[in-house]
C-alpha positions in Angstrom: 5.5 7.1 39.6 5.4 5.4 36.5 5.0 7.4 33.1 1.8 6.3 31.2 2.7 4.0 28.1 0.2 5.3 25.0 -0.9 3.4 22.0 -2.4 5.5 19.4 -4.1 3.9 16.3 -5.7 6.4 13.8 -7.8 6.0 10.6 -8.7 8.6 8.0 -12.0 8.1 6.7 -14.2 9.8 4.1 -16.4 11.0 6.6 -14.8 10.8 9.9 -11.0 9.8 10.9 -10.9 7.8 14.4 -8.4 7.8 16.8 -8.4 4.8 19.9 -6.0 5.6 22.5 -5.1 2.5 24.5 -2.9 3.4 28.0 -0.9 0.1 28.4 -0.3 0.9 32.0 -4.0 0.9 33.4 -6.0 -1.0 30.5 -8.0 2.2 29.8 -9.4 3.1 26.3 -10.4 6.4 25.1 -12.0 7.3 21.5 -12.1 10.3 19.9 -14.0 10.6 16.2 -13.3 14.1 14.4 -14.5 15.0 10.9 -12.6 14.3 8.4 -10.8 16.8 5.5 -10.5 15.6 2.7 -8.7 18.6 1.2 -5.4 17.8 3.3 -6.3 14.7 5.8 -3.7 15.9 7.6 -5.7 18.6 9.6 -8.0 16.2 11.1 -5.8 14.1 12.3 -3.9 16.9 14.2 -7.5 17.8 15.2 -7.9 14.9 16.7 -4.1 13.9 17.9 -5.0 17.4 20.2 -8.1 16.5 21.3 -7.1 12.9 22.6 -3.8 13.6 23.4 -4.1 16.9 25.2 -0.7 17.6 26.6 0.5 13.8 26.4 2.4 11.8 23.8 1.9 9.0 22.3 4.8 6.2 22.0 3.5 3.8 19.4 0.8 5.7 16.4 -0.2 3.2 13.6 -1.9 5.4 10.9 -4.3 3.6 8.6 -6.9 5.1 5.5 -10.0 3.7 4.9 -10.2 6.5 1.4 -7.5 4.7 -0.1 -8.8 1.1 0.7 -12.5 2.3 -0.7 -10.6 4.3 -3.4 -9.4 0.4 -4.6 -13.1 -1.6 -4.4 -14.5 1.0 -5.8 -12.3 1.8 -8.9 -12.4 5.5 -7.8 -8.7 6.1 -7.8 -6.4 6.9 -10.3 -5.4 5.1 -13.5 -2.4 2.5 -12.3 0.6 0.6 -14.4 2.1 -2.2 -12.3 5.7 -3.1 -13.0 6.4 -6.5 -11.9 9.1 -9.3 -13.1 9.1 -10.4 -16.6 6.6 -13.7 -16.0 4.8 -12.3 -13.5 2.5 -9.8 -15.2 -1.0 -12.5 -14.8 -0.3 -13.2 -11.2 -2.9 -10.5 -9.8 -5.6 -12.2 -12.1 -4.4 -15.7 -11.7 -4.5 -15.2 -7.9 -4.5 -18.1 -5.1 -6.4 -21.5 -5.0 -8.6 -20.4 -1.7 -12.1 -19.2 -3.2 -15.2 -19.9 -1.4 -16.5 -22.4 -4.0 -13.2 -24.5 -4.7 -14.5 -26.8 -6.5 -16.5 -25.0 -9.2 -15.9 -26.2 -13.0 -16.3 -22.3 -13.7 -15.3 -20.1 -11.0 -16.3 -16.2 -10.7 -13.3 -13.9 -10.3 -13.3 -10.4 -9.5 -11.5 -7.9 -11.8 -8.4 -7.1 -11.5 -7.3 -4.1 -10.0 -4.6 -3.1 -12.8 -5.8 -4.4 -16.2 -3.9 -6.7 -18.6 -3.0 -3.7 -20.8 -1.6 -1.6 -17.6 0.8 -4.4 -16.3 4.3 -4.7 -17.4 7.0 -7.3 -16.9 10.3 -5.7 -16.5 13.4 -7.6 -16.8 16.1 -8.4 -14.1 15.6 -10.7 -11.0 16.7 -10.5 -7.7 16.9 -14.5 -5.6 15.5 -14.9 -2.2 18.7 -14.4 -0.6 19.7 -11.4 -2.3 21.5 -13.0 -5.4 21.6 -10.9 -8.7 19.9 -13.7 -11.4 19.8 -11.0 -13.6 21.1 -7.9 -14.3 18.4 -4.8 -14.8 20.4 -3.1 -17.4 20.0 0.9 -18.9 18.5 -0.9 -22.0 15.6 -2.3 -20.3 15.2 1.0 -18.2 14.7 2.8 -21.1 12.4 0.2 -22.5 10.3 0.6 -19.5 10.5 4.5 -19.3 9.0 4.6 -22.6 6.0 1.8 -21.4 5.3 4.2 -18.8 5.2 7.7 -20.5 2.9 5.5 -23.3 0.6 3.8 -20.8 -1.5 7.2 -20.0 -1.1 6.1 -15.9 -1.2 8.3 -13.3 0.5 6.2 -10.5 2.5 3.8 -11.2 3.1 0.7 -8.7 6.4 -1.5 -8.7 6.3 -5.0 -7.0 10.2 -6.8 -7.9 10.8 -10.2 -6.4 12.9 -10.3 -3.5 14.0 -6.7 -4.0 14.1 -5.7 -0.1 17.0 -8.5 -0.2 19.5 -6.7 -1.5 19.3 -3.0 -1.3 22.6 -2.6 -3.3 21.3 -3.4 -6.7 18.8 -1.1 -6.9 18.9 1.1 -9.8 20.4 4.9 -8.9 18.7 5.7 -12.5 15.4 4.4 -11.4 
């Protein structure tokens, strides 16, 4: 007999976090919708992991959060300084060519997440192929440190070209 092969997908809501359960073996589907806590999300999704999975397990769970995505459009969440490379601090306002009226003498952006004041360039680069083009020295650390402590944030996102490509260069004193 062949053991069941379960998909589980869950997403914490504000109100309710789903769960879809998708058995790869016979095609089936099952849904299970629990309320959701806000104080610690955590204990509706085990709500709900019992519910749909009983006594079963679950060999691939994708987790997803519909609060934080809402926390974003709606400017709810907490104050954020973006670190990015030295040249790079405009790219989140400059954004992409595709808008919906391309050709418009004057087009209508939305703002920002992070603004202009909150967003950093920090020196150093990292190439493509994992290439130091410039060394992140204990200088510029402390240059940024300072930024940080200064900017009144209360998260603070990083986003470093290529810096998944070499996982030797980063900083221990980050």
């Amino acid at each position: 007999m062949t053991m069941p092969l379960y998909r589980l997908g869950v997403d914490v809501g504000g109100t309710h976090t789903d769960l879809v359960l998708y058995d790869a073996t016979t095609g089936a589907l099952l849904v299970e919708k629990v309320a959701s806590t806000p104080h610690d999300p955590a204990v509706a999704v085990i709500a709900g992991l019992k519910a749909i999975l009983q006594d079963d397990r679950a060999d691939t769970v994708t987790y997803s959060s519909t609060v934080a995505t809402n926390a974003l459009l709606e400017k709810k969440g907490a104050r954020v300084a973006l670190f990015v490379d030295a040249g790079f601090e405009d790219l989140i306002e400059i954004g992409r060519q595709n808008r919906t009226d391309l050709y418009a003498l004057a087009p209508e952006r939305p703002e920002p997440l992070v603004p202009r004041a909150l967003r950093f360039g920090v020196g150093g680069r990292t190439y493509f192929d994992g290439k130091i083009a410039a060394t992140l020295t204990a200088r510029e650390l402390d240059r940024i440190r300072k930024l940080a402590l200064r900017s009144g944030a209360e998260a603070f996102a990083v986003c470093l070209l290529h810096s998944y490509a070499n996982p030797a260069s980063s900083c221990s004193r980050c």
